[in-house]
C-alpha positions as CSV (number, residue, x, y, z in Angstrom):
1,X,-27.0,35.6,48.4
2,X,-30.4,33.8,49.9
3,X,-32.3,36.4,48.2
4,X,-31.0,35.3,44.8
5,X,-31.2,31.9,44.9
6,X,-34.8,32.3,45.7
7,X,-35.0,35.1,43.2
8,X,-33.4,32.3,41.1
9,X,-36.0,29.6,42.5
10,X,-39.0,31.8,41.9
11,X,-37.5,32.7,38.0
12,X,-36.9,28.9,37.2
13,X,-40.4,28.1,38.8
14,X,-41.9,30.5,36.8
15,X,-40.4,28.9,33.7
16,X,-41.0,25.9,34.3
17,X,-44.5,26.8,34.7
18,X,-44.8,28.9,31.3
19,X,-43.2,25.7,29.8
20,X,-46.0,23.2,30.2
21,X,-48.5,25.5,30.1
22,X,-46.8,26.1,26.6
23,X,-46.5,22.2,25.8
24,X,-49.8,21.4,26.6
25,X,-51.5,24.4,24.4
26,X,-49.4,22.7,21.4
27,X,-50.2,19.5,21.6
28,X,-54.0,20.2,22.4
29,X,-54.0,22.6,19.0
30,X,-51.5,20.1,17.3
31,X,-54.0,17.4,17.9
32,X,-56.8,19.6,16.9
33,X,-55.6,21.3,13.7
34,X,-54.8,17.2,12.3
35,X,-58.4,16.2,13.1
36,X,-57.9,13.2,15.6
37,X,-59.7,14.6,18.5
38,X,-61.8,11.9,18.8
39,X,-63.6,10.1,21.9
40,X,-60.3,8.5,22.8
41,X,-57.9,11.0,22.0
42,X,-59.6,13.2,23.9
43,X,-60.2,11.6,27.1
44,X,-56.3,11.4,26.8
45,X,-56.2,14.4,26.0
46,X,-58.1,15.6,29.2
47,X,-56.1,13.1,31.5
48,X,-53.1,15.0,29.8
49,X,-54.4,18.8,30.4
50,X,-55.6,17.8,33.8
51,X,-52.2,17.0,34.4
52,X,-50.5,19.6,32.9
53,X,-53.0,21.9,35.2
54,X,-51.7,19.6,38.4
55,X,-48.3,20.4,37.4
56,X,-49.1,24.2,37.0
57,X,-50.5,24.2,40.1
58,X,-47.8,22.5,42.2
59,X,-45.2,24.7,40.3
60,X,-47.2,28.0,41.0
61,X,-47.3,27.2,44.2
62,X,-43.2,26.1,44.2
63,X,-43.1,29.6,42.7
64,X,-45.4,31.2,45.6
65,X,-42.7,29.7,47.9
66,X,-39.4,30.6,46.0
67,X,-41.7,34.6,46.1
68,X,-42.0,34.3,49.7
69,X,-38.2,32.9,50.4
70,X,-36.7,35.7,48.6
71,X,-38.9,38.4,50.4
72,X,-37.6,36.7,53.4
73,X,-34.8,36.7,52.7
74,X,-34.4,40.5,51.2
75,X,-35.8,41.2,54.6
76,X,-33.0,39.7,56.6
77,X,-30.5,41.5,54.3
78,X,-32.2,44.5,55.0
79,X,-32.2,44.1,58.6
80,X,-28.5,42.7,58.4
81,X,-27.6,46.2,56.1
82,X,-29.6,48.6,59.1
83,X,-27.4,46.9,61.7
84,X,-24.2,47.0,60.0
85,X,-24.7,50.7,59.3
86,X,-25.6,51.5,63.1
87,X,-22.6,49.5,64.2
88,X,-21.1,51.6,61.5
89,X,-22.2,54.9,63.2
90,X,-21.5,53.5,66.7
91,X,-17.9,53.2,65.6
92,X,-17.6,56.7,64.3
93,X,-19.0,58.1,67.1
94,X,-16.8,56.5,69.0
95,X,-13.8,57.5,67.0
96,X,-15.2,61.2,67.6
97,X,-14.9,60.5,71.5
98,X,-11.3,59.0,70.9
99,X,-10.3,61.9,69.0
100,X,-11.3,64.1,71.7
101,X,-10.4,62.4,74.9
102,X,-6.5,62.2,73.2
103,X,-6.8,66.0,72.1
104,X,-7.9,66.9,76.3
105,X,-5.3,64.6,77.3
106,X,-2.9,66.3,75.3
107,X,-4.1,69.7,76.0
108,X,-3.7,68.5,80.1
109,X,-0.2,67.0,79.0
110,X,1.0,70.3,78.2
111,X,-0.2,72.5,81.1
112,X,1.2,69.6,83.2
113,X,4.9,70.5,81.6
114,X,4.3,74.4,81.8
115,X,3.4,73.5,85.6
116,X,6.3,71.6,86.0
117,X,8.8,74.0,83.8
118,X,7.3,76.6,86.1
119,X,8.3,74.7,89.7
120,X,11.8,74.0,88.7
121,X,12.2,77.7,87.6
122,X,10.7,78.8,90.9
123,X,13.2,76.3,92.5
124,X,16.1,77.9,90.5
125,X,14.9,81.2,91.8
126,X,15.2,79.9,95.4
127,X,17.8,78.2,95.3
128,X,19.5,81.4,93.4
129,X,18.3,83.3,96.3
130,X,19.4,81.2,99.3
131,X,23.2,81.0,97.9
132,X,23.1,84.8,97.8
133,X,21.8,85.7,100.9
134,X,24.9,83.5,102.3
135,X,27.0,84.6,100.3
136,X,25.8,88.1,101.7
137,X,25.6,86.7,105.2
138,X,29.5,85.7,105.3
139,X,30.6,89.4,103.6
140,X,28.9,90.8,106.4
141,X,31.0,88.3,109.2
């Protein structure tokens, strides 16, 4: 946005600049073409030219400004655009390592539940075995 204002700036500068340029051109061959360029008219004339060449000068340097506000500020958009995308690719890289730290926890999750499905059905075997070796036990007495 504070590239196109000064883009803005720089373009209205610039016309502004073209204008009285333009105007005093006219009025000098205006002046010229109805024959009343004398002494007077122009020393006036000059005053008028030398301050139409004041005014071009103060507006090319407005417009050197409004040039060097835009670049500015293209610069800092620029910069603003690089860190938004690195912040960008920060984030996705460390969606990546979320993805895979839930997948290993899951993976670990599981095995943890074989493990476990695994104990108890040892502990059933045991426990299986115990109650028939007394059950064998008091046959024998």
């Amino acid at each position: 946005a504070a590239a196109c204002a000064a883009s803005a700036r720089a373009d209205a500068a610039e016309a502004r600049l073209e204008g009285v340029v333009a105007e005093a051109e006219a009025r000098a061959e205006a002046q010229l073409r109805e024959g009343r360029l004398g002494a007077e008219a122009a020393s006036a004339a000059s005053e008028r030219l030398a301050d139409a060449e004041s005014t071009m000068d103060a507006l090319r340097a407005e417009l050197a400004d409004a040039q060097r506000e835009a670049r500015v500020a293209r610069a800092e958009a620029d910069s603003a655009t690089h860190a938004a995308r690195a912040a960008e690719d920060a984030g996705c890289a460390r969606a990546a390592e979320v993805e895979l730290l839930t997948a290993a926890l899951e993976a670990r999750t599981a095995e943890l539940g074989a493990a476990r499905r695994a104990a108890d059905a040892a502990e059933e075997r045991r426990v299986a075995d115990v109650a028939a070796a007394a059950a064998a036990a008091s046959a024998a007495a």
